[in-house]
C-alpha positions in Angstrom: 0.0 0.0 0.0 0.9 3.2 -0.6 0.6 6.0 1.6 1.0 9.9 1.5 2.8 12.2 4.4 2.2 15.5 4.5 4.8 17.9 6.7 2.9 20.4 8.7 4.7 24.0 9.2 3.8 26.9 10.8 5.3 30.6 9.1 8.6 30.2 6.3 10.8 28.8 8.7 13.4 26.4 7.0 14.6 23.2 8.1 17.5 23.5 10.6 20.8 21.9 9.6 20.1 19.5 12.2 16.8 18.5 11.2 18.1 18.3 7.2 20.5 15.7 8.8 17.6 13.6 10.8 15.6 14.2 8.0 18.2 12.5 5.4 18.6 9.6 7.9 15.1 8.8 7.7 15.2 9.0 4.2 18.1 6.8 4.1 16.3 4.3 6.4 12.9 4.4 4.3 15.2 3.7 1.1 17.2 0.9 3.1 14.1 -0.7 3.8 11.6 -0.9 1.3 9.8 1.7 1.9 11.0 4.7 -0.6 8.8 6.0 -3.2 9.0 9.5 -3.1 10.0 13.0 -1.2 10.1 16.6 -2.0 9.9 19.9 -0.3 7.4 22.7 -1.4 7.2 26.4 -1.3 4.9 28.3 1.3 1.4 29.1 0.5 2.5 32.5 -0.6 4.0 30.9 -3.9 0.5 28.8 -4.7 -2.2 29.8 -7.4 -5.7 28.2 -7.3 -6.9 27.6 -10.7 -10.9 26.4 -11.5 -11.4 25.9 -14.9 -14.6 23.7 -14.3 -16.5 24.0 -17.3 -13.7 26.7 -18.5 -14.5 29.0 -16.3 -11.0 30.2 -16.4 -10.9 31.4 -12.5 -7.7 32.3 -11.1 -6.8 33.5 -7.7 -3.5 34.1 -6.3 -2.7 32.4 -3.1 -3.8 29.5 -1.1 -7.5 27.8 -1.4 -7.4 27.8 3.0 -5.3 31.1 4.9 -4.5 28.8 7.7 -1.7 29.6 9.9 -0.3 25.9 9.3 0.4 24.7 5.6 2.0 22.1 3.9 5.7 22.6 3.6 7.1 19.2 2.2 5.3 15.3 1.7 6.9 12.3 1.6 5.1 9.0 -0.7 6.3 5.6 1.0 5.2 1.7 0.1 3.8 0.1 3.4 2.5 -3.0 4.1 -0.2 -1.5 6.2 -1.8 1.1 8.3 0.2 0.1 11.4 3.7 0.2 9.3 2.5 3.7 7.6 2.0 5.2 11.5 5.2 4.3 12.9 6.9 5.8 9.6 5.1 8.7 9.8 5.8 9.5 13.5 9.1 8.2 12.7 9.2 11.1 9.8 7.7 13.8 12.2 10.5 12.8 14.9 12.7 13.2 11.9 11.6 16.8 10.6 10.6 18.5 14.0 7.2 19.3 12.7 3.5 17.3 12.6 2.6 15.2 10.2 -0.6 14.2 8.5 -1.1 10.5 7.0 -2.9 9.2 4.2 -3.5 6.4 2.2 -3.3 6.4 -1.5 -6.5 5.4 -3.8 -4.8 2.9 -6.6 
């Protein structure tokens, strides 16, 4: 199963040197052991555009759908066997990045 991890921030604040190093040594240990798919950081809600073309309306709107204080700041996509597996990696990955996590499994 796959399963998606979204990294919960608060403000711009960039990943410590510290926390890039825990943060590479979980990804090391996903990779090591199966559980690897996929990992990327993304820009602060400032940078995001919401687009609805539904029926080509052609709506645009700079910014983020929700003005939340907390965003998404990074996700990981791992491969585990189950729902028990995907919550120790993901507190494993929140340990890992000093920052909540939310979990969710993957249609397909």
């Amino acid at each position: 199963m796959r399963f998606f991890i979204a990294v919960i921030a608060q403000g711009d604040e960039p990943a410590s040197a510290d926390e890039m190093t825990a943060i590479d040594e979980f990804n090391d240990g996903l990779r090591r052991d199966g559980h690897w798919v996929y990992a990327m950081g993304i820009h602060g809600p400032d940078a995001s555009v919401v687009i609805d073309n539904r029926a080509g309306a052609g709506v645009v709107s700079e910014g983020p759908l929700f003005d939340l204080p907390e965003h998404m700041a990074g996700f990981w996509i791992i491969d585990a066997p189950d729902m028990d597996t995907a919550r120790r990696l993901a507190a494993d990955g929140s340990n890992a990045c000093n920052r909540k996590v939310e979990l969710r499994p993957l249609h397909g």
